[in-house]
C-alpha positions as a Markdown table, in Angstrom:
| # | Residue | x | y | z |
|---|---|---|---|---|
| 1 | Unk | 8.1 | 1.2 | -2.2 |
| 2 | Unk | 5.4 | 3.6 | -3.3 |
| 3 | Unk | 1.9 | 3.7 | -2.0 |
| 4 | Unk | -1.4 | 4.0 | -3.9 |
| 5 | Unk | -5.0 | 4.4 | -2.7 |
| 6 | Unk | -5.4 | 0.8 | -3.2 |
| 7 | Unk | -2.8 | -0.2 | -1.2 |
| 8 | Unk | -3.2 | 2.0 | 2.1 |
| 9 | Unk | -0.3 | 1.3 | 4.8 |
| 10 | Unk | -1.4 | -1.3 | 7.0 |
| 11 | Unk | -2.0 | -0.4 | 10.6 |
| 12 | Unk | 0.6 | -1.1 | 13.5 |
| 13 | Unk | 0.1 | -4.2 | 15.0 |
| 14 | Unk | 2.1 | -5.2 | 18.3 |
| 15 | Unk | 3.2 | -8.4 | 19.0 |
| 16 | Unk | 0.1 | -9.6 | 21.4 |
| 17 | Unk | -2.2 | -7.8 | 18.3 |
| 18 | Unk | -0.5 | -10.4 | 16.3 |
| 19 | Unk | -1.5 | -13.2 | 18.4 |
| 20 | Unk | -4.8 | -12.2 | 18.1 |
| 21 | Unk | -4.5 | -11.5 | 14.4 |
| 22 | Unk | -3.1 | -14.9 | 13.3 |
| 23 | Unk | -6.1 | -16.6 | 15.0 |
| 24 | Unk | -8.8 | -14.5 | 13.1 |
| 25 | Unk | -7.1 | -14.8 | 9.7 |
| 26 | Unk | -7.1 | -18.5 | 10.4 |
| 27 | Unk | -9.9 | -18.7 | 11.4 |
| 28 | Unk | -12.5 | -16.1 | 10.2 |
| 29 | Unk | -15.2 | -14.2 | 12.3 |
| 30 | Unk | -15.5 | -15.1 | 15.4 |
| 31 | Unk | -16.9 | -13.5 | 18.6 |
| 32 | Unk | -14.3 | -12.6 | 21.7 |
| 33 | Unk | -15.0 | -15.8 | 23.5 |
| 34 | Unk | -13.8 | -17.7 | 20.3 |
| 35 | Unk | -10.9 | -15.9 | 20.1 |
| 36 | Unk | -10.4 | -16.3 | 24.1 |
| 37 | Unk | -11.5 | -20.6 | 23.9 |
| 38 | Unk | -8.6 | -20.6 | 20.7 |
| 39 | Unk | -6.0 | -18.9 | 22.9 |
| 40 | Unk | -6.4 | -21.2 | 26.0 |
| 41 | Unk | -3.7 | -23.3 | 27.3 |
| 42 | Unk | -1.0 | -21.1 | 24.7 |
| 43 | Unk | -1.3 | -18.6 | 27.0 |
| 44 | Unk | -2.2 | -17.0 | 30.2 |
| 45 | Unk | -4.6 | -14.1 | 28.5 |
| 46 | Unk | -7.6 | -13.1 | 30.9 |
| 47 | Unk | -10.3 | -12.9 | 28.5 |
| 48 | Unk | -10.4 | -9.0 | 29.3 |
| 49 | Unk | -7.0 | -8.6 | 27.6 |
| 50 | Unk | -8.5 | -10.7 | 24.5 |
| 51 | Unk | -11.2 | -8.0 | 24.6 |
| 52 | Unk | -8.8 | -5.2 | 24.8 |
| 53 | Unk | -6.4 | -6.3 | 22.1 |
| 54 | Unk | -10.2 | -6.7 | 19.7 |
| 55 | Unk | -10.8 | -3.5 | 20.7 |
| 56 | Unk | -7.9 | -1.9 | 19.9 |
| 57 | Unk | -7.5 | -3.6 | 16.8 |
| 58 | Unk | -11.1 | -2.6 | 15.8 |
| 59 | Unk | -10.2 | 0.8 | 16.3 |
| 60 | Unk | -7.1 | 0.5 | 14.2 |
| 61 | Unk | -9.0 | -0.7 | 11.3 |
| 62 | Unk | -8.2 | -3.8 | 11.2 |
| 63 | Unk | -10.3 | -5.9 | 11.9 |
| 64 | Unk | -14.3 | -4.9 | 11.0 |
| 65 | Unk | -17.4 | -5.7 | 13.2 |
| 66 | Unk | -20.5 | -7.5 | 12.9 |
| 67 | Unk | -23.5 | -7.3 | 15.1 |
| 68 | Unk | -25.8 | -10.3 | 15.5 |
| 69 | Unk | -28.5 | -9.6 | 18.1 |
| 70 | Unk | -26.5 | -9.1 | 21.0 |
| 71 | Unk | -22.8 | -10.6 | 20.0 |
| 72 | Unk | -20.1 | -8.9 | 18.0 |
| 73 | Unk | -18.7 | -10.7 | 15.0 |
| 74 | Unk | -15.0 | -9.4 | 14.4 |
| 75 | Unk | -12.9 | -10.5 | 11.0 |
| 76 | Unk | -10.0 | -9.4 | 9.6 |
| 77 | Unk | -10.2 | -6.3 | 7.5 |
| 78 | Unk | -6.8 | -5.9 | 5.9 |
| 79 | Unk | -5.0 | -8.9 | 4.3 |
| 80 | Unk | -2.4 | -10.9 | 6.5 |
| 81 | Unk | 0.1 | -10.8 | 3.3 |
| 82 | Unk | -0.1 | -7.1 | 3.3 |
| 83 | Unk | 0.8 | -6.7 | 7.2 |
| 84 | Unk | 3.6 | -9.4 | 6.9 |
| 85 | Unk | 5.6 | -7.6 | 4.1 |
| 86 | Unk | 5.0 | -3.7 | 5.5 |
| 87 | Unk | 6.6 | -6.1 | 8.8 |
| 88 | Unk | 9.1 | -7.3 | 7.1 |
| 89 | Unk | 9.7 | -4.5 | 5.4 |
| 90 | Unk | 9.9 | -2.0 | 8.4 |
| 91 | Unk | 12.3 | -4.6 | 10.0 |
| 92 | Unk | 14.4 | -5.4 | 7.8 |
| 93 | Unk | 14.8 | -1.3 | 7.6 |
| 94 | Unk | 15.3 | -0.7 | 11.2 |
| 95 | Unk | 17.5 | -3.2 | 11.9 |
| 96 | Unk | 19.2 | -4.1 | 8.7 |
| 97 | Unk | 18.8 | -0.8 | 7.1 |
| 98 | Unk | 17.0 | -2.0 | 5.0 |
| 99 | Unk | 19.9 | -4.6 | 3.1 |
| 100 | Unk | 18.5 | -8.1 | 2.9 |
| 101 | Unk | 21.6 | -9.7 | 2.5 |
| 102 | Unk | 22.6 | -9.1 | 6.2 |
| 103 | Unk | 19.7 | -10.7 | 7.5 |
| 104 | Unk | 19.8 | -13.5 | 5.2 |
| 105 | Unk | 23.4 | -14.2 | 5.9 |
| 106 | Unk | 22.6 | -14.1 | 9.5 |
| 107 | Unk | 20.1 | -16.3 | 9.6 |
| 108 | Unk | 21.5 | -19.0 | 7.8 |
| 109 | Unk | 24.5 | -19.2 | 10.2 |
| 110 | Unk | 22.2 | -19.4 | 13.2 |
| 111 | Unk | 19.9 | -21.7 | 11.5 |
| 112 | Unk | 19.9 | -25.4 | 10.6 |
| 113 | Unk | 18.9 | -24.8 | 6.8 |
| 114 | Unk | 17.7 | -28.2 | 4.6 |
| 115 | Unk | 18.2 | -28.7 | 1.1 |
| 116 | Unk | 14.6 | -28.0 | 0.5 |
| 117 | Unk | 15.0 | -24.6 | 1.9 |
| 118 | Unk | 18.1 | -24.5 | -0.3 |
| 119 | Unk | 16.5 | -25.4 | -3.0 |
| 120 | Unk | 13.6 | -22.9 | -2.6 |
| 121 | Unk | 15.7 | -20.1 | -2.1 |
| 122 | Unk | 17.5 | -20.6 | -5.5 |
| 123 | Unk | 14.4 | -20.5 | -6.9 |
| 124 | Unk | 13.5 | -17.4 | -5.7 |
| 125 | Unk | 16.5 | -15.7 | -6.8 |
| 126 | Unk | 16.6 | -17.4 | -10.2 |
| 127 | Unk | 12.6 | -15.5 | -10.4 |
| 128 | Unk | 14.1 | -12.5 | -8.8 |
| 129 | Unk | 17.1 | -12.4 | -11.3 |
| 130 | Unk | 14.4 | -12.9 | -14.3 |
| 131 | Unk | 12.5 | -10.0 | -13.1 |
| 132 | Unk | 15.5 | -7.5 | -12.9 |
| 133 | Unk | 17.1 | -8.7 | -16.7 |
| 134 | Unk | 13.3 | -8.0 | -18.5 |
């Protein structure tokens, strides 16, 4: 997949970034001890490693920072789509070398899979087949 200016690689984001990811995309700005009050009971985060993982994703560029009087605002700056699919896409490239069919075929025999699923999965590749015949 090529690259353009307007659609810059998304930055790195480990698996505790995530965490902290998924609760600002859901939820918007919000301050570290939003972040830190949304995480509690899930897990067993100081607030210092809530800080940290802000932090580092500030400097990563994901997420921008706002300063109200004395408390820092920080929202996602890069779209949660975006990071999913350069995810997947890395992935499904270093495990599966980057075949889909592997991974799909894998997951549904580990996987209870209803007809819904079924069903929406056709549908993609009946949109996918359109797309490669135009």
């Amino acid at each position: 997949m090529s690259r353009t200016a307007s659609d810059p690689a998304a930055p790195k984001i480990s698996d505790a970034e995530w965490t902290v990811m998924k609760v600002l995309w859901d939820k918007g700005a919000c301050s570290v001890a939003e972040v830190v009050k949304e995480l509690e009971g899930r897990l067993s985060w100081k607030p210092r490693t809530v800080q940290t993982l802000i932090r580092r994703l500030a400097d990563k560029g994901a997420l921008s920072v706002e300063t109200r009087g004395r408390e820092f605002r920080y929202s996602p700056a890069v779209d949660q789509q975006h990071c999913q699919r350069e995810e997947s896409q890395s992935f499904l490239q270093r495990v599966f070398d980057g075949r889909l069919t592997p991974f799909v075929a894998g997951m549904m025999e580990r996987e209870e899979v209803s007809k819904d699923d079924l069903a929406a999965l056709r549908e993609m590749l009946n949109q996918a087949e359109k797309k490669l015949n135009k």
